[in-house]
C-alpha positions as CSV (number, residue, x, y, z in Angstrom):
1,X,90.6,104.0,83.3
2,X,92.9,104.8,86.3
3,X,91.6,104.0,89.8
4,X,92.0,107.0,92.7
5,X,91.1,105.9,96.2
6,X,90.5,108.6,98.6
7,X,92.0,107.8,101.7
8,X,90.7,109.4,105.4
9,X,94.4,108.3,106.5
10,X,93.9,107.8,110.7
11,X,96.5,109.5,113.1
12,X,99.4,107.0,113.6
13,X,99.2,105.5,110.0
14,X,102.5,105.5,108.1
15,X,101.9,106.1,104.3
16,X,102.9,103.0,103.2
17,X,101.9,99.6,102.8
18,X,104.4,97.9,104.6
19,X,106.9,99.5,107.8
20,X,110.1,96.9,107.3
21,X,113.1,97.0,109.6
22,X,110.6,98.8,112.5
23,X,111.4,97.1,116.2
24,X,107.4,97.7,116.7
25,X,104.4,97.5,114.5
26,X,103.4,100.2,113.4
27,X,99.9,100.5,111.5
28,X,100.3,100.6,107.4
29,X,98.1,101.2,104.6
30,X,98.0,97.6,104.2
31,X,95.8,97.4,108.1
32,X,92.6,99.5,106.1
33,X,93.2,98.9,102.0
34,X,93.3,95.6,100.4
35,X,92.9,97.1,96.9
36,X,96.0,96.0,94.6
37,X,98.1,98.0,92.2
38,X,97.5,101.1,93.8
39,X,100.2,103.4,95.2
40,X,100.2,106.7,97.3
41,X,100.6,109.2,94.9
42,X,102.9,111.8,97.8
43,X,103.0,111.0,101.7
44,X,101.2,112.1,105.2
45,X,103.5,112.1,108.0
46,X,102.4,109.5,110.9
47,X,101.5,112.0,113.0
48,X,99.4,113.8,110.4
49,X,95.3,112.5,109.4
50,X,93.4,113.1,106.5
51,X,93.9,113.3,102.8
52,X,96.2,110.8,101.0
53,X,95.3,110.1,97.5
54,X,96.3,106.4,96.0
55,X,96.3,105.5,92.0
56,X,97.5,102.7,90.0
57,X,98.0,105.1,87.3
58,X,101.3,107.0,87.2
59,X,101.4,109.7,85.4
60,X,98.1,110.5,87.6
61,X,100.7,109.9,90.9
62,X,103.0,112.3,89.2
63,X,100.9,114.9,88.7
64,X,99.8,114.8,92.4
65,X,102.7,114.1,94.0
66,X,105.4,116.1,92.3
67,X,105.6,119.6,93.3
68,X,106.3,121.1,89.6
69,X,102.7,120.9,89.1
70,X,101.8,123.3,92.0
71,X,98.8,121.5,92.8
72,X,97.3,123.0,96.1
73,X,96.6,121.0,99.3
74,X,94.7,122.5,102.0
75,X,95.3,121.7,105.6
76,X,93.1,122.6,108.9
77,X,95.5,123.0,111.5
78,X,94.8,123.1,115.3
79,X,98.0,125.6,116.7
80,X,98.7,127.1,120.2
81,X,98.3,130.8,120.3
82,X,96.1,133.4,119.5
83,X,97.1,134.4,116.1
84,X,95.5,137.8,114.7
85,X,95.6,138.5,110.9
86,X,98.8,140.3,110.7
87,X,100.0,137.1,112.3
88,X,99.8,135.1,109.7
89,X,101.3,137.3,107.3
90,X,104.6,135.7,106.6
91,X,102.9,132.6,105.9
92,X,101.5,134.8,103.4
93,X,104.3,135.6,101.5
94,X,106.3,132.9,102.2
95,X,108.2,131.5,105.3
96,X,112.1,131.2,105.8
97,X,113.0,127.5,106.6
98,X,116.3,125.8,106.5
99,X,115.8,124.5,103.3
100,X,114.6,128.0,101.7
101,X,111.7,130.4,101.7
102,X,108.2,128.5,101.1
103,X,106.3,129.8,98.7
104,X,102.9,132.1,99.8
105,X,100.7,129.9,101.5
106,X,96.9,131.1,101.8
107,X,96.4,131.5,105.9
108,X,92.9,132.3,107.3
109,X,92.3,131.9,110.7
110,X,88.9,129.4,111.0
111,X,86.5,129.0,113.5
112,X,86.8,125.5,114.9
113,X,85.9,122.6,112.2
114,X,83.4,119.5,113.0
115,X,86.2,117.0,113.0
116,X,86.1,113.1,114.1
117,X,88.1,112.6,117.7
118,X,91.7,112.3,117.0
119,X,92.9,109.1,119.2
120,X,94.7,109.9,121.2
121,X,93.7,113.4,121.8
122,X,95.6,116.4,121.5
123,X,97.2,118.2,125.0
124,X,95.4,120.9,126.1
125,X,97.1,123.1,128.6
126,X,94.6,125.6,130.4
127,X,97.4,128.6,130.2
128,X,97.8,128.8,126.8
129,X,95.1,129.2,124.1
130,X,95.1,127.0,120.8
131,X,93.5,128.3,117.4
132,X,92.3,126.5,114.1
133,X,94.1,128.0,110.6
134,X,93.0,126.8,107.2
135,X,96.0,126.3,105.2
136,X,96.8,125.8,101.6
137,X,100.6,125.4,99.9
138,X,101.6,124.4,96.6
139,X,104.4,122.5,97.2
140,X,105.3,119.5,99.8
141,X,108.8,120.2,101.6
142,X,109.0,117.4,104.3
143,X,106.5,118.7,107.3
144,X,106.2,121.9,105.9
145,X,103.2,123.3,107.3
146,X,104.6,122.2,111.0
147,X,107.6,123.8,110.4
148,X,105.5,126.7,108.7
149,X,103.7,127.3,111.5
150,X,106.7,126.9,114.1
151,X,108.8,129.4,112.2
152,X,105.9,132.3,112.9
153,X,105.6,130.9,116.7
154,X,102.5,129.3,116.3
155,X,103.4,125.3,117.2
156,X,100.9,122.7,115.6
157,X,98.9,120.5,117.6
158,X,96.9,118.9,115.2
159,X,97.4,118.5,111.4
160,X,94.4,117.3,108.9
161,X,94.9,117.6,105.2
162,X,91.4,118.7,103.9
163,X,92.1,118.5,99.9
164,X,94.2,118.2,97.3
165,X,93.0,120.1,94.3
166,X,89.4,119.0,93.5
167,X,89.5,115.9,96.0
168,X,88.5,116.5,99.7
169,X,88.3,114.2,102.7
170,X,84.5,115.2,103.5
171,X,82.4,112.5,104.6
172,X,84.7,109.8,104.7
173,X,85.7,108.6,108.4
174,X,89.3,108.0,109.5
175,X,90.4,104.7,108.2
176,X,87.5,104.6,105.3
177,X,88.2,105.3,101.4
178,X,85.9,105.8,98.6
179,X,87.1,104.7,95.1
180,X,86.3,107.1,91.9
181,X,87.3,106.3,88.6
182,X,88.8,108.7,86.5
């Protein structure tokens, strides 16, 4: 039976076990999981919280991970601006980047979600208004979604991954994981 841990990865946590050559310590997977023979199965940028998946099994990391399989990962993100619905549009059918169109992301604009505190917080500038978007691709270019968002003016300020198919991130606190066999 393969082992998946479902990871509430923490703001500031490379997706990794170990951060090697770095001047500074930085915090790894290895500072909240001390299960073995498991790997991330795809990445969460540092500055990114939520969702990460880990397996020991690999064709199960494949599947995740690799983008040929589509698999969709939904993201709550906190953006400046007031987007309306014909805003997110081109998110819609698919964004011009400089490594090629995305492919049509599913954009709604949310009402604020019940989130834990992000440490450190988020800037908040009085003069210009911030919105929360729900999210989902079916691919993983490198920041994507931040560079989604950018590309239709709307600059991300915070950036949780919610899901990744069938597995969600609800009720586990940042730096927690709950193991499931499958």
């Amino acid at each position: 039976m393969a082992r998946l841990l479902l990871f509430n990865k923490p703001f500031g946590v490379l997706s990794q076990f170990t951060d090697r050559g770095s001047p500074t310590e930085r915090a790894t997977l290895s500072d909240f999981i001390a299960a073995k023979s498991v790997y991330p199965a795809g990445r969460l940028d540092r500055d990114s919280e939520g969702l990460l998946l880990l397996t020991d099994d690999g064709r199960l990391q494949a599947r995740i991970a690799e983008p040929r399989f589509k698999l969709p990962k939904t993201y709550l993100v906190q953006v400046e601006g007031d987007p309306q619905d014909g805003d997110l549009e081109p998110l819609r059918k698919g964004v011009r980047l400089k490594d090629g169109l995305t492919l049509p992301a599913e954009a709604l604009r949310i009402d604020p979600p019940d989130l834990w505190p992000r440490d450190p917080p988020i800037r908040v500038r009085k003069s210009v208004p911030d919105s929360w978007l729900r999210i989902t691709i079916r691919e993983g270019r490198n920041r994507q979604v931040r560079r989604m968002t950018a590309a239709v003016g709307l600059p991300t300020l915070r950036l949780v991954r919610w899901s990744i198919g069938d597995w969600t991130v609800a009720g586990i606190a940042p730096g927690a994981f709950v193991e499931i066999s499958i």
